[in-house]
C-alpha positions in Angstrom: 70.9 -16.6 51.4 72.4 -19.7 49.1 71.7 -19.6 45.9 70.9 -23.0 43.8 73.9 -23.9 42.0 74.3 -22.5 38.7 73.5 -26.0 36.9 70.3 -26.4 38.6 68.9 -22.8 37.9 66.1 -22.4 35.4 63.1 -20.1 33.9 59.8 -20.1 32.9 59.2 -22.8 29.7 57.5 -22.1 26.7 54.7 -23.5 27.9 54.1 -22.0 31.3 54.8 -18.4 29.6 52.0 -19.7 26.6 49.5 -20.7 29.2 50.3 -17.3 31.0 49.3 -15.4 28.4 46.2 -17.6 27.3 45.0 -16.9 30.4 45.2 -13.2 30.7 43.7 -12.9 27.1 41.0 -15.4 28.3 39.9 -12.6 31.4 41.1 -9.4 28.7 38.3 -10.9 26.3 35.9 -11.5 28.5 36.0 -8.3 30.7 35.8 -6.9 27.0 32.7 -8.6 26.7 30.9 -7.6 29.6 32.0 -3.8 28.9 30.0 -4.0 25.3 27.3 -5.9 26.3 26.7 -3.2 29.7 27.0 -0.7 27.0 24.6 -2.1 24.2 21.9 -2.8 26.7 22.0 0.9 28.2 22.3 2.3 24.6 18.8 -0.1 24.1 17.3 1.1 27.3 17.7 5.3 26.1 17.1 4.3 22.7 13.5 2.2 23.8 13.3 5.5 26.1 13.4 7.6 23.7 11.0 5.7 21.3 8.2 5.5 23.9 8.7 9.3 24.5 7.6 10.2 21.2 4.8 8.0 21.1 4.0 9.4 24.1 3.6 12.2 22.4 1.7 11.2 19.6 -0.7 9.9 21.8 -1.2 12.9 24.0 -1.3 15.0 20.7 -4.2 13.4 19.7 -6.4 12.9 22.8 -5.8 17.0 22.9 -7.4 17.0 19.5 -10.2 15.1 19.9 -10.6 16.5 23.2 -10.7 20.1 21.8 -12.9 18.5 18.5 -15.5 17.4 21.3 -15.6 20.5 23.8 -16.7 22.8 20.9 -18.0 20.6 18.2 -21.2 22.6 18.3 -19.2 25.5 17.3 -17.7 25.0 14.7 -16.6 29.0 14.3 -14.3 28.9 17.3 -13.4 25.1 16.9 -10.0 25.6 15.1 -8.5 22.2 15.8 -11.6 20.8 13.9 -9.5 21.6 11.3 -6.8 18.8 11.8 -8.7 16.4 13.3 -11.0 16.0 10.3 -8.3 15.8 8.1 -6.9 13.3 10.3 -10.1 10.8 10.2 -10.0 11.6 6.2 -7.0 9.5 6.1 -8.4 7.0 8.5 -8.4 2.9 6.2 -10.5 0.3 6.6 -9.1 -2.6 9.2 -8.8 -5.1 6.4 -6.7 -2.5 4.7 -4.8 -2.2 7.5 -4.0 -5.5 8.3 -2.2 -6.6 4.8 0.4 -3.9 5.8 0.4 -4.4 10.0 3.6 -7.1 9.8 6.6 -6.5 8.5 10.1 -7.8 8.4 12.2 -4.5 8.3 11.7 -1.4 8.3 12.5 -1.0 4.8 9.4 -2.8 3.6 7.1 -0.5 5.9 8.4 2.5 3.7 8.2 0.8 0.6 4.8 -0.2 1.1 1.5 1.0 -0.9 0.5 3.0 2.5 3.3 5.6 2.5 3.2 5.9 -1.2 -0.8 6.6 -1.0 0.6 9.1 1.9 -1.6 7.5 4.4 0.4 7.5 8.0 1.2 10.4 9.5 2.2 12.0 12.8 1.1 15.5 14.6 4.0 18.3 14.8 3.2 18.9 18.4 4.8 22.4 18.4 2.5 23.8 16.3 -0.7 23.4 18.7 -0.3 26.4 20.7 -0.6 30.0 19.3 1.9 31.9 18.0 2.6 35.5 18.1 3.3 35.8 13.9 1.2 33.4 13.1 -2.3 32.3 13.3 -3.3 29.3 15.7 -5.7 28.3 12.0 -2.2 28.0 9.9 -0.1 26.3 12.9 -2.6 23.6 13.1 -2.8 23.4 9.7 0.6 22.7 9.1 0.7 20.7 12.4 -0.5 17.5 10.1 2.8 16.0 9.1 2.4 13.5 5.5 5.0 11.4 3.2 3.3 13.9 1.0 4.9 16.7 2.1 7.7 15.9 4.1 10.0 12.7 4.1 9.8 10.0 6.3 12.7 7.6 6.5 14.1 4.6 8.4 16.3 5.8 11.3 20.0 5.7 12.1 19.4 6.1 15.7 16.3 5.9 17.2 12.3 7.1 16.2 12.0 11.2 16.0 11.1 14.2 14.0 13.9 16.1 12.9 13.3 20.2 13.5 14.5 23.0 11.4 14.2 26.4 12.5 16.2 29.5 13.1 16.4 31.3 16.7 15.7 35.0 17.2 17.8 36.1 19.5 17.9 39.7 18.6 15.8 40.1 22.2 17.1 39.7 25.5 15.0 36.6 25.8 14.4 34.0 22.8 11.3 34.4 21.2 8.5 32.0 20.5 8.3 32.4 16.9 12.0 31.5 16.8 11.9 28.3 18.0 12.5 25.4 15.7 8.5 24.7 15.1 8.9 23.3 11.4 9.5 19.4 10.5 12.1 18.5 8.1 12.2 14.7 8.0 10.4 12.2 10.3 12.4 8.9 10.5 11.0 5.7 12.7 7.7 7.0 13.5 4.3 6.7 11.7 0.6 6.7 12.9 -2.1 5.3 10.9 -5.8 5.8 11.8 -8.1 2.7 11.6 -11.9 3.0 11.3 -13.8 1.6 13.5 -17.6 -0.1 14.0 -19.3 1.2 11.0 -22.6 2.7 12.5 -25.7 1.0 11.4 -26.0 1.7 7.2 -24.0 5.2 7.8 -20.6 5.5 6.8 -19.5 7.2 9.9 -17.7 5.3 12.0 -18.2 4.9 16.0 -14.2 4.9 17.2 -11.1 5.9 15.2 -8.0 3.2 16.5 -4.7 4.8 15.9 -1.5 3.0 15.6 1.5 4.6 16.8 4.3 2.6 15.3 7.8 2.7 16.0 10.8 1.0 13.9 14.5 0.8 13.7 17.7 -0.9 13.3 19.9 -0.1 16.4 24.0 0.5 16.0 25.4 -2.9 16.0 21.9 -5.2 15.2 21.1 -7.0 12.1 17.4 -7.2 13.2 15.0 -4.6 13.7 13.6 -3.0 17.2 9.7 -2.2 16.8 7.6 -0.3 19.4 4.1 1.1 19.6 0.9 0.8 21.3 -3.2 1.9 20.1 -5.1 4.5 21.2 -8.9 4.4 20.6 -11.4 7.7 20.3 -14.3 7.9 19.9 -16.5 9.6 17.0 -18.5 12.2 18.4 -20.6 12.2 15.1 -22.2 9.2 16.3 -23.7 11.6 18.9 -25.0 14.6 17.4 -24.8 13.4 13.3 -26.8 10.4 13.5 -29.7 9.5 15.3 -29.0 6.5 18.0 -30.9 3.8 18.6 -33.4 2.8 21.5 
């Protein structure tokens, strides 16, 4: 093999060993790119996931209770869930009232707003609609009605939920109901608000209660807020046996 002679032998130049390495950072930043934005939209995907799972369960909670309101309205004795789904249409607001606090920029104002302070959105602690073997199925769904009067509700760092506190008995071979965390510390990026409805001929009963299940929070790495929710509309079974319908 001849080799070229010595005085014609050279390297790479400035310039070609530059343009080398603009070029790899060029593919380094963009592979970079396409990692982060893969990641940020799976971390929206479980975050918008998660959000619709707990409306989901808002929802449910409530078509249980009214459910369970309608099967035994006529008896009142045994019709313990009466109990929160009276309290629940208490808090119910005119749609006019509603409206003035429906948009909102951030989630910041929501909290701020005259509705929270007046304690008027809530949500349902879902664990405490089943009996329990220490404690009465009257005081779990009493305390299953969750206010800004009695507990906190904040904006989120993550994504909409209720934060549980509790304490497991495990003293048992197997973990006991009562043990499970069934209490509600802090509820951050969830609300519902209950809307009245078609005010029946000169009563003040209404015929349907619309509740808004309202999501909102400011994901890891946005400047903007992410809002979800949907509307669920029951109906008032006072409008059946309370007043008298027309022909």
């Amino acid at each position: 093999m001849r080799l070229a002679p010595l005085g014609l032998r050279r390297g790479d130049t400035i310039i070609e060993v530059m343009f080398a390495i603009a070029l790899f950072s060029m593919v380094a930043i963009i592979s970079i790119n396409l990692m982060n934005s893969g990641i940020s939209v799976t971390e929206s995907s479980l975050e918008q996931t998660l959000a619709r799972a707990e409306i989901s369960a808002q929802a449910e909670a409530l078509r249980f209770l009214h459910n369970a309101y309608i099967a035994e309205y006529e008896y009142p004795e045994y019709n313990n869930y009466a109990l929160i789904w009276e309290r629940i249409t208490e808090r119910a607001i005119d749609p006019e009232d509603y409206m003035s606090t429906r948009d909102v920029d951030n989630c910041e104002t929501m909290y701020n707003s005259d509705a929270f302070a007046n304690g008027q959105p809530f949500v349902i602690n879902t664990r405490r609609l089943s009996r329990n073997a220490d404690i009465t199925l009257e005081t779990n769904i009493i305390d299953a009605l969750i206010t800004p009067t009695n507990t906190p509700f904040e904006p989120t760092d993550l994504n909409p939920r209720l934060i549980f506190t509790g304490a497991f008995d495990d003293s048992d071979t197997e973990l006991k109901e009562s043990g499970e965390y069934r209490n509600v510390a802090r509820v951050e990026g969830i609300w519902v608000t209950a809307v009245k409805g078609d005010i029946f001929q000169d009563t003040l009963i209404p015929k349907f209660y619309d509740f808004y299940i309202r999501t909102c929070w400011i994901a890891p790495g946005r400047n903007y807020p992410t809002k979800l929710g949907t509307i669920i509309r029951l109906y008032n079974p006072q409008n059946e046996y309370a007043v008298e319908r027309p022909l």
